[in-house]
MMTF fields as JSON, N, C-alpha, C and O atoms, coordinates in Angstrom:
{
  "mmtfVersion": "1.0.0",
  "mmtfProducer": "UNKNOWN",
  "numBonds": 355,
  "numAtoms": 356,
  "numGroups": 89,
  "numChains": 1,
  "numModels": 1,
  "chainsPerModel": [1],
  "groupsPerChain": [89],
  "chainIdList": ["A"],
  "bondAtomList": [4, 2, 8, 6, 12, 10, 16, 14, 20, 18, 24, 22, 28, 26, 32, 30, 36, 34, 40, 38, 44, 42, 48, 46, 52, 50, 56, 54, 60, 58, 64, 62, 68, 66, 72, 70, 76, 74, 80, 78, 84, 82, 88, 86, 92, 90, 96, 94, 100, 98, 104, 102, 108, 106, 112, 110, 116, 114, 120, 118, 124, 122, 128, 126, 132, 130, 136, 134, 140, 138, 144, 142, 148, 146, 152, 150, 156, 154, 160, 158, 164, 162, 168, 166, 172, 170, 176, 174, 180, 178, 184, 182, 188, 186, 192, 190, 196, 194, 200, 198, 204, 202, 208, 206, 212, 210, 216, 214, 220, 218, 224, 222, 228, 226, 232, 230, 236, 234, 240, 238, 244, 242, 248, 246, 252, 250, 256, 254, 260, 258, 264, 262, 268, 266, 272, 270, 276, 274, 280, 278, 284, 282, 288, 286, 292, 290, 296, 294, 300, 298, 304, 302, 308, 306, 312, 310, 316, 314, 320, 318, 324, 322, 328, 326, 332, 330, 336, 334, 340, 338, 344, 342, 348, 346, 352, 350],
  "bondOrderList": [1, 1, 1, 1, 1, 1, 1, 1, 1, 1, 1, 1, 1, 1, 1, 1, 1, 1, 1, 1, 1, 1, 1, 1, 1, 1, 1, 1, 1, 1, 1, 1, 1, 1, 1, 1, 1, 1, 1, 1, 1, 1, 1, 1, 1, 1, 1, 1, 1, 1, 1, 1, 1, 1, 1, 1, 1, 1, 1, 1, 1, 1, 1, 1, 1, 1, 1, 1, 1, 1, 1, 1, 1, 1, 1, 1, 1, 1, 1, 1, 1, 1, 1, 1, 1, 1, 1, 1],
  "groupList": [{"groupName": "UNK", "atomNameList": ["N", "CA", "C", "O"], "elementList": ["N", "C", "C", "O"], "formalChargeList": [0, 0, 0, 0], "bondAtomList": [1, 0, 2, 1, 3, 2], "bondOrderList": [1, 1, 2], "singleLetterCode": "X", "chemCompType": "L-PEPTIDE LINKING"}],
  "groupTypeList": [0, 0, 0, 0, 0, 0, 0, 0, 0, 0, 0, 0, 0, 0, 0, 0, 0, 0, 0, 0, 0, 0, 0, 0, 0, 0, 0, 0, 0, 0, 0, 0, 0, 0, 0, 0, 0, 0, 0, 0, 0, 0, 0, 0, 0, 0, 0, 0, 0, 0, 0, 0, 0, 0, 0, 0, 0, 0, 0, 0, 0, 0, 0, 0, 0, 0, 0, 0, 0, 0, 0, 0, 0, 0, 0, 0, 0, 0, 0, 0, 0, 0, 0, 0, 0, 0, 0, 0, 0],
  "groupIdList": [1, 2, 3, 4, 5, 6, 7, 8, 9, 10, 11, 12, 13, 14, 15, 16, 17, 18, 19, 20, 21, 22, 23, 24, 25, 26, 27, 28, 29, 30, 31, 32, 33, 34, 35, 36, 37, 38, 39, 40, 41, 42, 43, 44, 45, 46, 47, 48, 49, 50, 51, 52, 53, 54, 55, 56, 57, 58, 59, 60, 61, 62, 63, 64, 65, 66, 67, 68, 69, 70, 71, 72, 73, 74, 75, 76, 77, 78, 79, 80, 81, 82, 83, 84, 85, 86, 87, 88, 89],
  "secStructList": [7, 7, 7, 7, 7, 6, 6, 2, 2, 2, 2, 2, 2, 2, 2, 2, 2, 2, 2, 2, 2, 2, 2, 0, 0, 0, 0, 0, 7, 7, 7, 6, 6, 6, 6, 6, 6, 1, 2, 2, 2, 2, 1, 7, 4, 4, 4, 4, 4, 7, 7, 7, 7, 7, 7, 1, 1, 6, 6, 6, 2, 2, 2, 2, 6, 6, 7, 7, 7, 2, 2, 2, 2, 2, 2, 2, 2, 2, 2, 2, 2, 2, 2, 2, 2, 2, 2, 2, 7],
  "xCoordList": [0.843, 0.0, 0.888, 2.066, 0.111, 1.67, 1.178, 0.09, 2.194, 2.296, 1.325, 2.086, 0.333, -0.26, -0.406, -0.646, -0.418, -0.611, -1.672, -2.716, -1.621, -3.614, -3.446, -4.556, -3.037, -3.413, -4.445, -5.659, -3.792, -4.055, -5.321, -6.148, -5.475, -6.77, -8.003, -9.114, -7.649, -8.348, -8.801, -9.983, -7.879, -8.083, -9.031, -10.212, -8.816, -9.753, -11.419, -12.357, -11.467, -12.61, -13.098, -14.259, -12.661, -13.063, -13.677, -14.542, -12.684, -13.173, -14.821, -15.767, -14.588, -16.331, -17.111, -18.316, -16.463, -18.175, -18.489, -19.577, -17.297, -18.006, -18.574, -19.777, -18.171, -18.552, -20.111, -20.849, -20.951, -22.226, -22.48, -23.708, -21.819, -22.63, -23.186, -24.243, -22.371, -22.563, -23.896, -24.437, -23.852, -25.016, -26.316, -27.274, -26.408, -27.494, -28.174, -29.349, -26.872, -27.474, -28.123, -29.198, -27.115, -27.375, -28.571, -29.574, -28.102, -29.4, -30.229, -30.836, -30.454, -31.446, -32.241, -33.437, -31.826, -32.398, -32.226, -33.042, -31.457, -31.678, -31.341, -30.594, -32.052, -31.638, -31.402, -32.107, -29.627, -29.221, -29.749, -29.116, -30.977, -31.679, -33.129, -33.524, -33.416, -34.785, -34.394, -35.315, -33.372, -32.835, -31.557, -30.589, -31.556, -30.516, -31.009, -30.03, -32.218, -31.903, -31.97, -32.143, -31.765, -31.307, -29.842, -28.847, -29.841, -28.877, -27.36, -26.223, -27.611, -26.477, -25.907, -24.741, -26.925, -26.248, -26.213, -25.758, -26.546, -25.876, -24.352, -23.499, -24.057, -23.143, -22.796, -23.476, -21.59, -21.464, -20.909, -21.142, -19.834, -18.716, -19.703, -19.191, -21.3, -21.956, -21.94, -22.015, -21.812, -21.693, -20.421, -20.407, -19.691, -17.966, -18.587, -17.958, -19.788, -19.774, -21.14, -21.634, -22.032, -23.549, -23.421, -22.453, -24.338, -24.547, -26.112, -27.252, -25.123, -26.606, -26.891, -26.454, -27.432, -28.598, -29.493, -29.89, -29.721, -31.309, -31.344, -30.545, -32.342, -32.888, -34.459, -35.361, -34.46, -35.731, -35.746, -35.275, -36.21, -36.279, -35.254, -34.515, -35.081, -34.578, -33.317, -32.504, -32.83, -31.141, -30.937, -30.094, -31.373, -31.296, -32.034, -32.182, -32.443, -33.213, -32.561, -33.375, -31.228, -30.731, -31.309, -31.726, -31.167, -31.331, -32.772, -33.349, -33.288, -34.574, -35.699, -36.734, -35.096, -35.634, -34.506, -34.324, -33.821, -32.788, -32.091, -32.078, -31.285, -30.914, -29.072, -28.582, -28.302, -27.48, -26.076, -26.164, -25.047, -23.799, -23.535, -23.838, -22.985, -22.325, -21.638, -21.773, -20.287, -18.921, -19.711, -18.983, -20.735, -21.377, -21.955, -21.896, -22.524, -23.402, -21.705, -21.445, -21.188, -20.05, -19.056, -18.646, -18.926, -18.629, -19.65, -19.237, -20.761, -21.99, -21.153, -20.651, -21.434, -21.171, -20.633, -20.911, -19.094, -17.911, -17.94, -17.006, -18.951, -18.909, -19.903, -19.996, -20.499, -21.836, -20.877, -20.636, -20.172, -19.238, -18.155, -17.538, -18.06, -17.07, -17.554, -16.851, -18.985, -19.622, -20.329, -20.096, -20.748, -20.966, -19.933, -20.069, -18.399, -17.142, -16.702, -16.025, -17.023, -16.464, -18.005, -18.259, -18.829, -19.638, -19.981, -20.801, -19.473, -19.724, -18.755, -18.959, -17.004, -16.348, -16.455, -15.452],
  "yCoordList": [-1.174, 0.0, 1.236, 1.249, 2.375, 3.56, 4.423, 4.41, 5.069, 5.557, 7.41, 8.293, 7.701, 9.243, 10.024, 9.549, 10.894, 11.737, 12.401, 12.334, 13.087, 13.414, 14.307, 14.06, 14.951, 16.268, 15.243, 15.385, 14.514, 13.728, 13.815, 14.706, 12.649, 12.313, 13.375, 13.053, 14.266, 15.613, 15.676, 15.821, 15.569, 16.656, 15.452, 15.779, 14.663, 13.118, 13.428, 13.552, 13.497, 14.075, 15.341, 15.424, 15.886, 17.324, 17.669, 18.411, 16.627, 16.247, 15.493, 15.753, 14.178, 13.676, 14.329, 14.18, 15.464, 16.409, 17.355, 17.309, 18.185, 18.843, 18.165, 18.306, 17.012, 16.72, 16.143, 16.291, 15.43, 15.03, 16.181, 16.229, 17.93, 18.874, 19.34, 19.918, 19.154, 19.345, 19.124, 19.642, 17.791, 16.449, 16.93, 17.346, 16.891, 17.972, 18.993, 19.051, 19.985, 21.232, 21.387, 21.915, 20.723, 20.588, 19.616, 19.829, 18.382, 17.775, 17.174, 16.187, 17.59, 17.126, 18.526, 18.383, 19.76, 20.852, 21.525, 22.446, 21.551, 21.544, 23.136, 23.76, 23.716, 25.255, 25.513, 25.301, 26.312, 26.315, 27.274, 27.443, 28.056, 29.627, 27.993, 27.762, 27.533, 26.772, 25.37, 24.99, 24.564, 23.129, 23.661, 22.908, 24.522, 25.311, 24.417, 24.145, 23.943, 23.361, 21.67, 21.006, 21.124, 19.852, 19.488, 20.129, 18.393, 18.176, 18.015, 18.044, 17.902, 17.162, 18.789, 18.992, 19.989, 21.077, 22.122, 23.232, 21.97, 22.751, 21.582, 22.267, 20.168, 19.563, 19.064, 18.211, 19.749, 19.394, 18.012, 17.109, 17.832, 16.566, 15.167, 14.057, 15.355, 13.981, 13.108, 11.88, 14.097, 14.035, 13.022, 12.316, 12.998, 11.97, 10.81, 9.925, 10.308, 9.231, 8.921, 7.851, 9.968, 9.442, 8.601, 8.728, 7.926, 7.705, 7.948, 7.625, 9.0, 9.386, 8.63, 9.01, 7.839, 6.308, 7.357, 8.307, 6.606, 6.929, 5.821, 5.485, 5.139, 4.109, 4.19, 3.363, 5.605, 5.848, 4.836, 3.699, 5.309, 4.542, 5.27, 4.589, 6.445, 7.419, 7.337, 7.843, 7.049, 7.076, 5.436, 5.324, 4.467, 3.126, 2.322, 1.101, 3.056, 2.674, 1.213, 0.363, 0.61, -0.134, -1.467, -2.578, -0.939, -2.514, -2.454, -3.512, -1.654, -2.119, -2.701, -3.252, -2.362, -2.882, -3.841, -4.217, -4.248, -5.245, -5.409, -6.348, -3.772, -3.745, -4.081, -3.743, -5.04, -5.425, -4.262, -3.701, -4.001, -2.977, -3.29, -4.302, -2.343, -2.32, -3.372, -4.377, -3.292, -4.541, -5.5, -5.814, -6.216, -7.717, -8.058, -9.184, -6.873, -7.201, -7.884, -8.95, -7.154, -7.289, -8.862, -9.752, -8.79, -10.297, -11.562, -12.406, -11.49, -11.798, -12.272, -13.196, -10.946, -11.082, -11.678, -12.18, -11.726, -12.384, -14.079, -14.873, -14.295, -15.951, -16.334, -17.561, -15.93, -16.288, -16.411, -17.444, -14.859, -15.429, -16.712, -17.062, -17.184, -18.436, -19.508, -20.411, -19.618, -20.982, -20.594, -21.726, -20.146, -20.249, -20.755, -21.624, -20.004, -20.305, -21.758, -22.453, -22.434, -23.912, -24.345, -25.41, -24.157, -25.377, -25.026, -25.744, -24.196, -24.477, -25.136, -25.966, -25.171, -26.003, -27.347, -28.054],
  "zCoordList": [0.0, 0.0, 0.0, 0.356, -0.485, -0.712, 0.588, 1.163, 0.809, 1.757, 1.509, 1.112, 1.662, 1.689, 2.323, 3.433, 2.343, 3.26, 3.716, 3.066, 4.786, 5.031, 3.801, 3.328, 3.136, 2.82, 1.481, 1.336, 0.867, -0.733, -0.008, -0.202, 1.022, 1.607, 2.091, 2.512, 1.966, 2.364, 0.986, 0.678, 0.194, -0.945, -1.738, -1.855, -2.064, -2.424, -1.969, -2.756, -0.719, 0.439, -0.088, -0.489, -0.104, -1.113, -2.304, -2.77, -2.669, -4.458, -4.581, -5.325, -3.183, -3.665, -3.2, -3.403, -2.249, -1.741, -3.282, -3.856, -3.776, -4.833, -5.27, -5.052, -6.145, -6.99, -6.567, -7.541, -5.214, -5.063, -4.825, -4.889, -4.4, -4.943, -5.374, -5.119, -6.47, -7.828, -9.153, -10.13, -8.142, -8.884, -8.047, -8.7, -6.48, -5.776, -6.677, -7.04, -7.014, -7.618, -8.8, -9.082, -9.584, -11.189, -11.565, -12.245, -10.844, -11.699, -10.793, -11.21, -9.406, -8.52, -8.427, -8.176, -8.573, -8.78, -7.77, -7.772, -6.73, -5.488, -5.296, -6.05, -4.104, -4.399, -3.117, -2.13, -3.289, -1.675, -0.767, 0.276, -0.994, -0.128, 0.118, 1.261, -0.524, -0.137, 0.568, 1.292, 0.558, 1.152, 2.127, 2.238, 2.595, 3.19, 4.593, 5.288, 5.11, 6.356, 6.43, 7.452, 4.931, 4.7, 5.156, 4.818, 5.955, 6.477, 5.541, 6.012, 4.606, 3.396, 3.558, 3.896, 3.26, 2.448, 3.804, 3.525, 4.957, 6.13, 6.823, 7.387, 6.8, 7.021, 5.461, 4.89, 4.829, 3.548, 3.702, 2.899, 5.244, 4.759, 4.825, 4.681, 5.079, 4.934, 3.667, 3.622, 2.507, 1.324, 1.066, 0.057, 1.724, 1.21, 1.381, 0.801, 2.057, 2.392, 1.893, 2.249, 0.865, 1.169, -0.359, -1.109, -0.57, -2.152, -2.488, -2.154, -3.667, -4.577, -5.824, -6.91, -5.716, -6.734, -6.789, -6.115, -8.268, -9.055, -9.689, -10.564, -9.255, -10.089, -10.673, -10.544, -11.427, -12.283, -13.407, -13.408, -14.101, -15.642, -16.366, -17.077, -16.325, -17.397, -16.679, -17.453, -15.833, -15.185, -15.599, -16.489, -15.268, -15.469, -16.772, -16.728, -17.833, -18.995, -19.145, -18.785, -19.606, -20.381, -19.24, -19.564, -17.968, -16.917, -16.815, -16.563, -16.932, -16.849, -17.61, -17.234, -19.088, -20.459, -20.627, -21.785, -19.836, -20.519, -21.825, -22.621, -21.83, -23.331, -22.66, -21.582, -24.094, -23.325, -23.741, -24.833, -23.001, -23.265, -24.718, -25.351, -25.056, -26.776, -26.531, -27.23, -24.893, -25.457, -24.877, -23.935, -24.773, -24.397, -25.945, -26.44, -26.619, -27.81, -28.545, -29.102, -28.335, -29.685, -29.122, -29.867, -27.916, -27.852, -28.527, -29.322, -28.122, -28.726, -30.18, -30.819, -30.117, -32.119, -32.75, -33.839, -31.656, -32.227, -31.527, -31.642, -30.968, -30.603, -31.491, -31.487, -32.069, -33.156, -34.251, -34.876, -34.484, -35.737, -35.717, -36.723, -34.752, -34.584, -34.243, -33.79, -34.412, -33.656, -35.319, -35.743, -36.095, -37.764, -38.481, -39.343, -38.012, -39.372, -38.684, -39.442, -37.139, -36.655, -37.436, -36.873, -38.147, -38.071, -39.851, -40.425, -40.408, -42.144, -42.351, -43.236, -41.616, -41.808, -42.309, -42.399]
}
């Protein structure tokens, strides 16, 4: 394990609060004069540790209609193409 220092670790800590800030503000809508006595946005450092999931339809479309990733389709693809060229053989 490498050896860090608090500061990295601070600064790491820092980084995931903006950034679930960020995601609060921008696309949860959240407005800091009206959620100002929500606990997340009067104690920001809860944020290093919370997780923000959305499991709507429109954040999770592909798992919920069971559409499968591009690189699964394309393996797919390429074992179909090799279980056709082992058996016209």
């Amino acid at each position: 394990m490498k050896n860090r220092s608090r500061s990295y670790y601070r600064h790491q800590r820092n980084r995931a609060i903006k950034h679930k800030l960020g995601i609060l503000i921008n696309v949860w809508n959240w407005d800091l004069e009206e959620d100002g006595d929500h606990s997340w946005i009067a104690n920001p450092g809860k944020l290093s540790k919370a997780k923000l999931n959305c499991s709507c339809n429109l954040c999770k479309y592909e798992k919920n209609y069971k559409i499968k990733k591009p690189h699964i389709k394309a393996k797919l693809k390429q074992m179909k193409k090799e279980i056709s060229d082992f058996l016209s053989e």
